[in-house]
N, C-alpha and C positions, 0 to 999 in steps of 0.2 A: 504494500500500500504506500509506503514513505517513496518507493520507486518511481508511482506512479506519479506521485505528488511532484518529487524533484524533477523527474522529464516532462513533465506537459502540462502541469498546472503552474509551478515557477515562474518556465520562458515565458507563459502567457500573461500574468500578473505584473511581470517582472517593467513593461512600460509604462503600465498606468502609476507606478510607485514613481518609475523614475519621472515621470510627470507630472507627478502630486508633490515630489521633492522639490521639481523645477518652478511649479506654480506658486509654490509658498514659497521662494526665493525671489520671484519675480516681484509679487504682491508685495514683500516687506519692502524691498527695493523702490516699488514706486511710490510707497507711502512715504519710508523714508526723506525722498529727494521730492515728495509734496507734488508727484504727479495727481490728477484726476483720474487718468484711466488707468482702471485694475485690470488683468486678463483675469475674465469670469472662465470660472470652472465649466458651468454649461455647453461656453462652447465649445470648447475641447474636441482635440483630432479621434475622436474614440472607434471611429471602423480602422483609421490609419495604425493608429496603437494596437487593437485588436489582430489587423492584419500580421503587423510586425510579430506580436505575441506566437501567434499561428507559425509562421514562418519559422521562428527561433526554435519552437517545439517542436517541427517537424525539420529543424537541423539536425538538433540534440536526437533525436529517433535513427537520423539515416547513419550520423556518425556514430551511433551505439550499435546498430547494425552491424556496420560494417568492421567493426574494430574489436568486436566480443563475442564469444561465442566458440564451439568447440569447429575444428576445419571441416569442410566438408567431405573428407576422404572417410570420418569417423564413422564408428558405427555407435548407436544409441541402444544402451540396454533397461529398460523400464525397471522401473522398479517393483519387489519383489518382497513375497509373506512367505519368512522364516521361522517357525517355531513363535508366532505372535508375535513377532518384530518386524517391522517394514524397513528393507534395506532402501536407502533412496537411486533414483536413475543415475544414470552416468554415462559419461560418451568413453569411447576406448579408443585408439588408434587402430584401423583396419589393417588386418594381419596380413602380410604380403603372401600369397599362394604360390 
């Protein structure tokens, strides 16, 4: 579950935060320096941020793909009821014939 959390729910959160940092930066700033105009929250880039969110999380997916995982030469042996113990799956390296 925390897996799932860190790859695809993160990237996706991960701009509206940096954009609610950036907004409350902006807003002190122009109060500060006694501007009038505050950038309102409402109207915010939010399918653009969404977008990026999307994207980032479907990086993080291609480059865990491709980077982990046992080779494809292996063979896959399920897992298995020993004497009331569940031994877990595992990949093996395929035995040269």
């Amino acid at each position: 579950m925390l897996r799932e959390i860190i790859q695809i729910g993160l990237p996706i959160i991960l701009p509206f935060v940096i954009y609610a940092i950036w907004l409350k930066y902006a807003r002190t700033k122009a109060i500060r320096e006694g501007h009038d105009v505050v950038p309102p929250w409402d109207q915010g880039p939010w399918l653009l941020l969404f977008l990026i969110g999307v994207l980032l999380a479907g990086s993080i997916l291609v480059f865990t793909a491709l980077t982990s995982g046992a080779s494809p030469d292996s063979v896959y042996h399920a897992p298995e009821l020993k004497d009331g113990v569940i031994s877990p799956g595992y990949f093996e390296p395929k035995k040269p014939e």
